[in-house]
C-alpha positions in Angstrom: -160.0 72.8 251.4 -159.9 69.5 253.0 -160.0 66.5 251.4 -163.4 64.9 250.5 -164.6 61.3 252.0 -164.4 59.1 249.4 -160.4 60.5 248.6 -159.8 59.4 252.3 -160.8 56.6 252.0 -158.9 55.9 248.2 -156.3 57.0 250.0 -156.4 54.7 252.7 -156.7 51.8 250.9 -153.4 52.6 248.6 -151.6 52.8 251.9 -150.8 56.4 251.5 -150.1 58.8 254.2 -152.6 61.3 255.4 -150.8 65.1 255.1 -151.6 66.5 258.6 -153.0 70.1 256.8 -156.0 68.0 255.2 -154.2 69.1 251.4 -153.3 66.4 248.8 -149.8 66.5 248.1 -147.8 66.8 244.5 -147.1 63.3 243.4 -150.9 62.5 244.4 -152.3 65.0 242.5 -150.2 63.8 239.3 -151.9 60.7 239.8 -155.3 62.0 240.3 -155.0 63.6 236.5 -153.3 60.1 234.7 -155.7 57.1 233.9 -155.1 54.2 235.9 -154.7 51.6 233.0 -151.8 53.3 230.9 -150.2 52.9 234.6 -151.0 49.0 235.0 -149.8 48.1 231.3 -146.3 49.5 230.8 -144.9 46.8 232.6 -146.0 44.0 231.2 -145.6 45.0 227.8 -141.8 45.8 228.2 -141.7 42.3 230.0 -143.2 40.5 226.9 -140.9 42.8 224.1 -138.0 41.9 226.2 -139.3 38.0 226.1 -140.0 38.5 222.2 -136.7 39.3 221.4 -134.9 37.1 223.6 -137.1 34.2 221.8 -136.2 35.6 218.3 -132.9 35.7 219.0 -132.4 32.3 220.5 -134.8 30.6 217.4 -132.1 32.9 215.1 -129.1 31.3 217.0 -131.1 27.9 216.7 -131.8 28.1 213.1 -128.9 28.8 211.8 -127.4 25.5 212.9 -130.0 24.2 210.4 -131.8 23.6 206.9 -135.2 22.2 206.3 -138.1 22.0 203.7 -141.3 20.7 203.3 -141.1 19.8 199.7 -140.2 16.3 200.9 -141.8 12.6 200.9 -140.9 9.0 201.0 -139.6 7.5 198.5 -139.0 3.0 197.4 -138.5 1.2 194.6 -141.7 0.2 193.1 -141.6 -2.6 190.7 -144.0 -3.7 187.6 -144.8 -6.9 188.1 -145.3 -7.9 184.0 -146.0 -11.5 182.2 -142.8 -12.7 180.7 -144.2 -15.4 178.1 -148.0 -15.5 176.6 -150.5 -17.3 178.5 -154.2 -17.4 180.0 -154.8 -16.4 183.6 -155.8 -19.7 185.4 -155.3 -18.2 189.2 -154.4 -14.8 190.9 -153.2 -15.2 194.4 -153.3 -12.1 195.6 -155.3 -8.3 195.9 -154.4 -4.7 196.1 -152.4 -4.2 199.5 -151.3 -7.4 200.1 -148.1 -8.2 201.6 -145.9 -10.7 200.1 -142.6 -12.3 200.6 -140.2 -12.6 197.9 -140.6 -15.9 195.9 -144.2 -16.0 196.8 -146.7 -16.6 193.8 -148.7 -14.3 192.5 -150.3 -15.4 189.2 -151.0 -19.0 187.7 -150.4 -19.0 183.4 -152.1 -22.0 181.9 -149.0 -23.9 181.4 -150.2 -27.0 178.7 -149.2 -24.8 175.2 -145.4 -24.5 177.4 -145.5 -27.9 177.7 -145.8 -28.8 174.4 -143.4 -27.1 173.2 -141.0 -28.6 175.8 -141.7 -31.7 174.9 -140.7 -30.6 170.8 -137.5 -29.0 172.4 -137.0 -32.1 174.0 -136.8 -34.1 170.6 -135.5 -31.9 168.8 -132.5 -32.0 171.1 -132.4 -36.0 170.7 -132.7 -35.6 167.1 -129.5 -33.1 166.8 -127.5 -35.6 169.5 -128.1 -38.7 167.7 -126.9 -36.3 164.2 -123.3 -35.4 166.5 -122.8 -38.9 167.6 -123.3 -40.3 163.8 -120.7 -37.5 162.6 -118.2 -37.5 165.2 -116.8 -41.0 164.6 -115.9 -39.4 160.7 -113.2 -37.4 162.0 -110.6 -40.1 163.0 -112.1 -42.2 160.4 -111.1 -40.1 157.5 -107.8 -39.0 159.3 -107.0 -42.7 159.0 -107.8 -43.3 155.5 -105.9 -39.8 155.0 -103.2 -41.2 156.4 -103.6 -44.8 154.4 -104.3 -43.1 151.3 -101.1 -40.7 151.5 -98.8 -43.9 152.2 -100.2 -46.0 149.5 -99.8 -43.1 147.1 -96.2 -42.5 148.2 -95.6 -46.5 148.0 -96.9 -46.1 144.3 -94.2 -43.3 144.2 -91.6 -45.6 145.4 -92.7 -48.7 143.4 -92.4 -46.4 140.0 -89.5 -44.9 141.2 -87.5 -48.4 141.5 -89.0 -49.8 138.3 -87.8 -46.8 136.4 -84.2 -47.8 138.1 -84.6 -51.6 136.7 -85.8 -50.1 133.3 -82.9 -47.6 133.3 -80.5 -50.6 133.9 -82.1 -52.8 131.5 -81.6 -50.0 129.0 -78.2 -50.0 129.9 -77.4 -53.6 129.0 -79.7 -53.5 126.0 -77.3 -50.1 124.9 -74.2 -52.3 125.8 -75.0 -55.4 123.7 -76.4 -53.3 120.9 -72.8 -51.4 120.8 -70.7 -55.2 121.0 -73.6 -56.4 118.1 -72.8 -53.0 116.2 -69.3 -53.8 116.4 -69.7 -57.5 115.3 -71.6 -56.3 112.2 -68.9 -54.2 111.3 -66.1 -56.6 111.7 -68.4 -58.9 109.8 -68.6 -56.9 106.7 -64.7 -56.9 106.7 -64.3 -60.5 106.9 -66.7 -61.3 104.5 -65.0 -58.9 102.2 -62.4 -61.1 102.6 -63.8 -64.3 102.8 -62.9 -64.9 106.3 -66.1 -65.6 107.4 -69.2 -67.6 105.5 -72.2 -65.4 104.8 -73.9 -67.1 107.3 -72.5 -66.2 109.8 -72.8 -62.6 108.7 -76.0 -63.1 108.4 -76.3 -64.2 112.2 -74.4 -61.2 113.1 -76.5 -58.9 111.0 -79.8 -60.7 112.7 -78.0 -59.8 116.1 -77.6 -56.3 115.6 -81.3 -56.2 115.1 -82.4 -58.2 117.6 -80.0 -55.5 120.1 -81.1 -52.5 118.3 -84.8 -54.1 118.7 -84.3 -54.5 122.3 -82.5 -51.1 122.8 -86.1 -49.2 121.4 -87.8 -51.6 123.7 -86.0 -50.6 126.7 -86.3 -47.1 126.0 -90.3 -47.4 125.4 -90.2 -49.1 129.2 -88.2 -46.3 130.3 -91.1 -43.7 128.8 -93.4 -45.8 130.6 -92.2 -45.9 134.1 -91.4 -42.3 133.9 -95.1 -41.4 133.1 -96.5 -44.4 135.4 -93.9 -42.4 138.2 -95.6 -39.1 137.2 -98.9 -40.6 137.4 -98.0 -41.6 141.1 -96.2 -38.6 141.9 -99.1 -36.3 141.0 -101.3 -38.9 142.8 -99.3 -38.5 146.0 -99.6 -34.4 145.7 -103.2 -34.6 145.2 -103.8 -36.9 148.2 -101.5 -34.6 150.3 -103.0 -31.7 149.6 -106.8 -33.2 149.4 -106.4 -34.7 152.6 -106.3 -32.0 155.1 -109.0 -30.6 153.4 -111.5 -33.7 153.9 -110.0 -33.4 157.5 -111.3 -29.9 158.0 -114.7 -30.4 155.8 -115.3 -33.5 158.0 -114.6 -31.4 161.0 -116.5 -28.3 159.7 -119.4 -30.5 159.5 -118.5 -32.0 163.1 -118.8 -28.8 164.2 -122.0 -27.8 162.5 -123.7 -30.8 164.0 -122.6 -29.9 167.5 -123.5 -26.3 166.8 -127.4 -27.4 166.2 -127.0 -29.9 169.0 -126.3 -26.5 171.3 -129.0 -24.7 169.5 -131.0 -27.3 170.3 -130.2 -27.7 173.7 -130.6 -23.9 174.0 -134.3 -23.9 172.8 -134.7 -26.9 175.2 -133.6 -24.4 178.3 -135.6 -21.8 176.8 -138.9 -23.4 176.7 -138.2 -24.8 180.0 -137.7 -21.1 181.5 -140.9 -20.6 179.5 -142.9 -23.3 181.3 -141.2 -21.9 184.8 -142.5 -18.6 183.7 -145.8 -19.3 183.6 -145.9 -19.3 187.5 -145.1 -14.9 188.4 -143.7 -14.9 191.6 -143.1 -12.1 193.9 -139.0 -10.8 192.5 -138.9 -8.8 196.4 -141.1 -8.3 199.9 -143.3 -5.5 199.4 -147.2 -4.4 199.3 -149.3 -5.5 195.7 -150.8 -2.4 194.6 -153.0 -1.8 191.2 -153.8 -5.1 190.5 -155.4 -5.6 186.6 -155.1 -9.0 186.3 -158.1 -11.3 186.8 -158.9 -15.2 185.8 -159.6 -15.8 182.1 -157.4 -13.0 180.4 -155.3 -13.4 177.7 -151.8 -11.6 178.9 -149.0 -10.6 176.6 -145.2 -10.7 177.4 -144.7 -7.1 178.8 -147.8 -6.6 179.8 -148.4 -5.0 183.5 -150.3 -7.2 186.0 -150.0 -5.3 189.0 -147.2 -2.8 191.0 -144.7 -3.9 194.2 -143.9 -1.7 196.2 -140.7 -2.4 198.1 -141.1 -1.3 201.7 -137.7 -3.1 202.7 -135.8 -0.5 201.5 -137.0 3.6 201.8 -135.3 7.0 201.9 -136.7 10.3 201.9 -136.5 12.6 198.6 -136.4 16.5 199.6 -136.5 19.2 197.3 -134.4 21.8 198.8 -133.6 25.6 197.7 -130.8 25.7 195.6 -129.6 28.7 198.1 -130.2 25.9 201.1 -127.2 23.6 200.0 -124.1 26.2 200.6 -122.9 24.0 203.7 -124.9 20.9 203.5 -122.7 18.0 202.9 -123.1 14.0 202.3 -123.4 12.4 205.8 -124.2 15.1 207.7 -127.4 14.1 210.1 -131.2 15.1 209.3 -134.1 14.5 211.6 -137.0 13.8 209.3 -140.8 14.3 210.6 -143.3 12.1 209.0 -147.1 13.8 209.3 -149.1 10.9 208.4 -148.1 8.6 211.6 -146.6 12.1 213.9 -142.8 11.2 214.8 -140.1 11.6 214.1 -136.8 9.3 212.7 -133.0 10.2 212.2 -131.0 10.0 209.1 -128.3 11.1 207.2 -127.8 13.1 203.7 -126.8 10.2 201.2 -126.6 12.3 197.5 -127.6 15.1 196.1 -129.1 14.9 192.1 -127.1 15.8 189.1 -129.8 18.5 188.4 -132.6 20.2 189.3 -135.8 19.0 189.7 -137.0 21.1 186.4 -134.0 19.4 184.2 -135.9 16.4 184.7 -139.1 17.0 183.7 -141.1 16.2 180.9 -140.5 19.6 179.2 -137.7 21.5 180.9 -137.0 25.0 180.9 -135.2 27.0 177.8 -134.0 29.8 179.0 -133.2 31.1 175.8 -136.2 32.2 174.4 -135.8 35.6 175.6 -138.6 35.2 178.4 -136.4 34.3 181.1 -137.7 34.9 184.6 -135.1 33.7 187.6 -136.5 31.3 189.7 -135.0 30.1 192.7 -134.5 26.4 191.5 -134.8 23.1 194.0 -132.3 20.2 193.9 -133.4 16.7 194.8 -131.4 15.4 197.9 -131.6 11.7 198.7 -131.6 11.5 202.6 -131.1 7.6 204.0 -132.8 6.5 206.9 -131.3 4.8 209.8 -132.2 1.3 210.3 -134.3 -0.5 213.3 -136.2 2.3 214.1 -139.4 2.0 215.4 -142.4 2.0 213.2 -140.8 1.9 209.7 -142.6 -0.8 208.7 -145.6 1.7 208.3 -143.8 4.2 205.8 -145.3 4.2 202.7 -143.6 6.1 199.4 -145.5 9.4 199.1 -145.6 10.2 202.1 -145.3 13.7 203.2 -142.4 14.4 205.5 -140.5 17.4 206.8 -136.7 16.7 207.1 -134.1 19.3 208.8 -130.3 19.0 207.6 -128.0 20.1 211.1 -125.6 21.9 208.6 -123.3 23.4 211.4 
């Protein structure tokens, strides 16, 4: 049968021979019978599955090289800004986001009740000086009169010692003539036995006995006389010996207690003078003011929160990572951080990783020993440091959401 019209002229326009009988030939007939989309789409869809997994594979060989989350954010030091002494509000020089300096003022405290007691400090500090100066001359006074009072006393000693000696020699001529008068007595009584000698001059010899025996008592009384008077300056001496170095230290001790309220004084005097220099708050680093609750007219209390400073000088980036993320990731190995809120990207470095989990730190951690324990994959806080003078850091703000990636190979 020959071919129809319209299958010359498909036939023509696919560039296919014409068979000389007028029949269609095998392969065209095959065609005829298959539809002609399957034909147009096999192609292309082995093209893109090849594509696919040449992709996957290249993002596998990619990722491995790295580890990233997007449980991350900025974080700073923010600071509470607090009174330090009580006071009335008299001026607040700044508002919420402000930008401050370090040193510069923030709030005025009415100063006047500060300066009073300054000015008590003050005298009380002149009336403790004047008290040290009084007392300080006392020292080398009494170690003079110590030192006067132990040589008169061993004078006296000396004085009754060598009047003792007199009275002891005394003594001993008193003993000698009473012995010569004894013996002149006796003698006497055997002359006037005899009649050798008048009676009166036995008499005078009897009278001079006395009169040595008299004087023999006498001497002896002198003698018991020095001796005590030498005892009496002896125990003097001892007692001003031993009394003396303890005025010395009592006068010292007391020295020492007026220079120890002179200090006390003088250490309330710097007090109330950091008081007074308290009641201006200044700015303790450069940052932003946030949450300001202060306002002219309040009564503040030491301790009491004015307002929050957040330090924007100095940022890193706190990312909660899997705990199954941190097999190879080491300190200083580089991180490339995104930050959403402005779009870019900085560069870094892993600076510490926390001494527990983000859970050991809450308010009320885990206890796995109830008997309800569930595993759950746990996150460790890593600090990551940002590299300095890059552009734009100026506008990170703690909080901030960021996505960092750890190169951990």
């Amino acid at each position: 049968m020959g071919e129809s019209l319209d299958l010359r002229e498909e036939r023509r326009a696919r560039g296919e021979p014409k068979q000389q009988d007028g029949s269609q030939s095998p392969a065209t007939a095959a065609e005829a019978g298959r539809p002609p989309a399957k034909r147009s789409l096999r192609v292309p869809i082995i093209v893109g599955v090849a594509i696919a997994l040449v992709v996957v594979v290249a993002w596998w060989l990619h990722a491995r090289h790295f580890e990233d989350t997007d449980d991350a954010q900025i974080d700073g030091d923010i600071t509470a800004i607090s009174a330090r002494v009580p006071g009335t509000v008299v001026a607040v020089r700044v508002v919420d986001n402000q930008q401050v300096k370090e040193g510069d003022l923030l709030v005025e405290l009415d100063p006047t009740d500060l300066e009073v007691a300054l000015a008590q400090a003050r005298a009380a500090v002149a009336q403790a000086e004047a008290a040290y100066q009084a007392e300080n001359p006392s020292v080398a006074i009494t170690q003079t009169s110590n030192r006067a009072s132990v040589s008169s006393g061993q004078d006296d000693v000396d004085n009754a010692r060598a009047e003792l000696l007199a009275a002891q020699h005394e003594l001993d001529q008193a003993e000698a003539q009473n012995r010569w008068a004894q013996l002149q007595l006796q003698r006497g009584k055997q002359l006037l036995s005899t009649n050798t000698i008048s009676q009166n001059d036995y008499d005078q010899r009897v009278s001079g006995a006395d009169v040595a025996r008299a004087n023999v008592a006498a001497a002896q009384q002198r003698i018991a006389q020095k001796k005590a008077k030498l005892e009496t300056a002896q125990t003097r001496l001892r007692e001003t010996q031993q009394n003396a170095p303890r005025q010395l230290v009592s006068r010292e001790a007391n020295l020492q207690a007026r220079k120890a309220n002179l200090d006390l004084a003088q250490a309330q005097l710097r007090q109330t003078q950091l008081n007074l220099s308290y009641a201006k708050i200044t700015a303790p680093a450069a940052g932003v003011i946030g949450k300001k609750s202060v306002n002219i007219g309040e009564r503040v209390q030491p301790g009491q929160q004015l307002m929050a400073l957040t330090q924007t000088g100095n940022l890193w980036v706190t990312a909660n990572f899997r705990e199954t993320q941190l097999d190879e990731m080491r300190i200083g190995q580089k991180v490339t951080v995104h930050v959403d809120a402005i779009d870019r990207g900085y560069t870094g470095e892993v600076e510490s990783f926390a001494g527990a989990t983000g859970s050991r730190y809450s308010l009320l951690p885990p206890e796995n020993a109830t008997g309800n324990y569930v595993k759950v994959v746990q996150r460790i806080p890593v600090r990551i440091r940002l590299d300095p003078n890059q552009p734009d850091l100026s506008r990170l703000r703690p909080g901030m959401s960021v996505e960092p990636k750890v190169r951990v190979r």
